[in-house]
C-alpha positions as CSV (number, residue, x, y, z in Angstrom):
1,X,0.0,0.0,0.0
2,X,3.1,2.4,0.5
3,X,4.0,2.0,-2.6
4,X,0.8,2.7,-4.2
5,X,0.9,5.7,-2.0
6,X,4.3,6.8,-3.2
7,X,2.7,6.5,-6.7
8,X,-0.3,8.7,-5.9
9,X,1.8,11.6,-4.8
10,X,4.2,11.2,-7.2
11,X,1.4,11.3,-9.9
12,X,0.0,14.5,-8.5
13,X,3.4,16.2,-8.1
14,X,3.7,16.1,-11.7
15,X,0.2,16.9,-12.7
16,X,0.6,20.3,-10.4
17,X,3.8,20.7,-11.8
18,X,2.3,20.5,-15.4
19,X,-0.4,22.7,-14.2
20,X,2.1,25.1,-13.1
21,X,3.8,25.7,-16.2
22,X,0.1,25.7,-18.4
23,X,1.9,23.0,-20.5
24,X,0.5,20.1,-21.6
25,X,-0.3,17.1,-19.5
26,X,0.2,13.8,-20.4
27,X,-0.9,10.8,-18.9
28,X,-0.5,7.5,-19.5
29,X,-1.8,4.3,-18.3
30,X,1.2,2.5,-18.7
31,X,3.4,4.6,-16.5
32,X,1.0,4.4,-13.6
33,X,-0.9,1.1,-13.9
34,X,1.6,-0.9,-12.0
35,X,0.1,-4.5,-10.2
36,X,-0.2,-1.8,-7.1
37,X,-2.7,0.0,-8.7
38,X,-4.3,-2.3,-10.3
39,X,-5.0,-3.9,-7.1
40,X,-6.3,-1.2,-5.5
41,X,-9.2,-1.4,-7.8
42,X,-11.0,-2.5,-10.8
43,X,-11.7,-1.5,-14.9
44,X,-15.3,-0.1,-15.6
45,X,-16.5,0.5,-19.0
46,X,-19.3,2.8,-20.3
47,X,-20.9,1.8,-23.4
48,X,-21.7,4.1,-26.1
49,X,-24.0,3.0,-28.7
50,X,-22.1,3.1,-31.9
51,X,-18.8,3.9,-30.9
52,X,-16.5,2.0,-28.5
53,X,-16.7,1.8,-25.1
54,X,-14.4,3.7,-22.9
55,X,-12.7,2.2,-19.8
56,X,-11.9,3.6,-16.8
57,X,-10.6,2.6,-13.7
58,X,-12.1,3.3,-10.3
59,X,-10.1,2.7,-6.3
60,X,-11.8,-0.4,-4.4
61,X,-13.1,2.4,-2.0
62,X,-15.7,3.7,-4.1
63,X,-18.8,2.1,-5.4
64,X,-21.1,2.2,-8.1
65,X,-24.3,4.4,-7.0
66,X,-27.9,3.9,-8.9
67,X,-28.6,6.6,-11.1
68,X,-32.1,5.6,-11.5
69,X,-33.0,7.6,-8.4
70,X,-31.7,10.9,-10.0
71,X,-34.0,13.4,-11.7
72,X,-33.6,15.8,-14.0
73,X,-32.0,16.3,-17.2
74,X,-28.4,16.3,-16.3
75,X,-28.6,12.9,-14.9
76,X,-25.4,11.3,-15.1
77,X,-24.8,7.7,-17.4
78,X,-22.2,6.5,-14.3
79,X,-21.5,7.3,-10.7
80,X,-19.1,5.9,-7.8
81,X,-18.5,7.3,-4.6
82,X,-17.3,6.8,-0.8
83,X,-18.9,5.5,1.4
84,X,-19.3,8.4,3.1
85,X,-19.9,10.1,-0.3
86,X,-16.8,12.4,0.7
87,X,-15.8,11.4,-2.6
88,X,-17.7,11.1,-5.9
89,X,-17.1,10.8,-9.6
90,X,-19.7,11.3,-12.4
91,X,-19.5,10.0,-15.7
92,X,-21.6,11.6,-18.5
93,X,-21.8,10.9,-22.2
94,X,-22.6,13.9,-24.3
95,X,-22.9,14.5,-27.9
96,X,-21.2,17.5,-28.7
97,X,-20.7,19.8,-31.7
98,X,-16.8,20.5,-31.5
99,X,-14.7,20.2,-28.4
100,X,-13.7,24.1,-28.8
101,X,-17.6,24.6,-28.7
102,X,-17.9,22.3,-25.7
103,X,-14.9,24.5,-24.0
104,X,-16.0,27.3,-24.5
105,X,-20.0,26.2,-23.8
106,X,-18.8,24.9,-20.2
107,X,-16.6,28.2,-19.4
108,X,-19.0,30.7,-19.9
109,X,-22.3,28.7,-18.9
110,X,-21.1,25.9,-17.1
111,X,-18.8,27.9,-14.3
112,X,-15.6,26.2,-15.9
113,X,-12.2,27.6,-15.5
114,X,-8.6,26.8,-15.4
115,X,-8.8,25.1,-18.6
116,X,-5.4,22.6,-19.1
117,X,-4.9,20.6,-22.7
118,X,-3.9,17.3,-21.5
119,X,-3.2,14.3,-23.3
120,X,-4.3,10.8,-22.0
121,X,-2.7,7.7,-23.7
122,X,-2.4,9.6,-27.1
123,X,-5.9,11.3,-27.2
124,X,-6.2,14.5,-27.2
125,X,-8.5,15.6,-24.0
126,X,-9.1,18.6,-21.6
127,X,-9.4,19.6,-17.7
128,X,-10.7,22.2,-16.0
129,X,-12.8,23.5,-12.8
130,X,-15.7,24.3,-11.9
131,X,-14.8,25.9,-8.5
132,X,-18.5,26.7,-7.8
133,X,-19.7,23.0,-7.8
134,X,-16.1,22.0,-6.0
135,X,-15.5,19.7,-9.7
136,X,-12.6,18.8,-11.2
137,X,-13.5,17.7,-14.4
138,X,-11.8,15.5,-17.4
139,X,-12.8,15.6,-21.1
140,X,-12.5,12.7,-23.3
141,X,-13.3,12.8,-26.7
142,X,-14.5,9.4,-28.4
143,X,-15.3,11.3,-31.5
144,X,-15.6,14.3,-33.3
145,X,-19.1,14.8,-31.7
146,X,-19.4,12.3,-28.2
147,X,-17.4,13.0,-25.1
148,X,-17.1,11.3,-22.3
149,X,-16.7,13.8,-18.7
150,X,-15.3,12.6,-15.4
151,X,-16.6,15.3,-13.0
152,X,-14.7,14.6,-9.8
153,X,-15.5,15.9,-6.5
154,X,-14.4,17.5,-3.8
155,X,-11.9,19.5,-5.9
156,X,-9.6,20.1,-3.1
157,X,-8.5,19.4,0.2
158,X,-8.3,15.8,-0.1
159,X,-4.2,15.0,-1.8
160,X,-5.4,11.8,-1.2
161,X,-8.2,12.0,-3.8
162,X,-6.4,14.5,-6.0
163,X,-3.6,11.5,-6.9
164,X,-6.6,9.1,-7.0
165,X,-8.5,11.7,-9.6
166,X,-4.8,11.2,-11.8
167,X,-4.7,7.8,-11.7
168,X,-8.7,7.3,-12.6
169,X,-8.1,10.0,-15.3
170,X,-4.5,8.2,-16.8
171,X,-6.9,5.2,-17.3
172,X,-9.0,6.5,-19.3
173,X,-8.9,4.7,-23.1
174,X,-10.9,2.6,-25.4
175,X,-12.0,-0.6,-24.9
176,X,-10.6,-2.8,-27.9
């Protein structure tokens, strides 16, 4: 478990430092899915109806929660949280007409900002904030019009979580 620990940290050392410099991220799967890791938790998948499915992995300490019970029309396809619900993740699939739309859509009507280019196992993605709703949210593009978000919360106080967010968002890829 120490080690997994030392991976966490180190994982969020170099996202901050990435942030820092408003370069871009990368992530990749490979450099941070050691047998730790995947230990420490499991592969989920969200199917997309004519595209492939997109992967994801999630920490053995949080838990798929039933969507069914949420209303209104920005009910999420996917969410796993705590126990204590101290920590969430929401997965949405959205069509989309461009990413730059979809960026600039979710800064001035969705609260977004600190917007990062980041690039997870060779695709071409997004982060930002939505410091408002305490999200920290990932964009993944599965074509030119679908996206897949991971809106993350709390967005900080937890460096815990925060490495835990960089793991679950280095996972992200399509299923083959």
């Amino acid at each position: 478990m120490k080690k997994l620990a030392l991976l966490l940290l180190c994982l969020c050392l170099v996202c901050s430092a990435a942030y820092a410099e408003d370069a871009v991220i990368v992530l990749n799967w490979e450099e941070v899915g050691t047998e730790d890791v995947l230990a420490a938790g499991s592969f989920q998948q969200i199917d997309i109806p004519g595209l492939p499915s997109v992967l994801f992995w999630i920490p053995s300490t949080m838990a798929p929660v039933d969507v069914s019970v949420i209303e209104g029309n920005f009910k999420p396809d996917a969410l796993y949280a705590t126990e204590d619900q101290s920590n969430s993740m929401a997965v949405f699939v959205m069509q989309i007409s461009s990413l730059k739309e979809f960026a600039a859509l979710m800064e001035s009507e969705g609260g977004g900002s600190n917007f990062h280019d980041v690039k997870i196992n060779g695709v071409d993605c997004f982060c930002y904030t939505v410091e408002s709703a305490g999200l920290d949210c990932m964009v993944y593009p599965v074509s030119d019009t679908v996206v897949v978000t991971l809106n993350c919360s709390p967005l900080n106080g937890d460096e815990n979580f925060d490495a835990i967010k960089g793991v679950i968002f280095a996972s992200l890829q399509l299923a083959k």
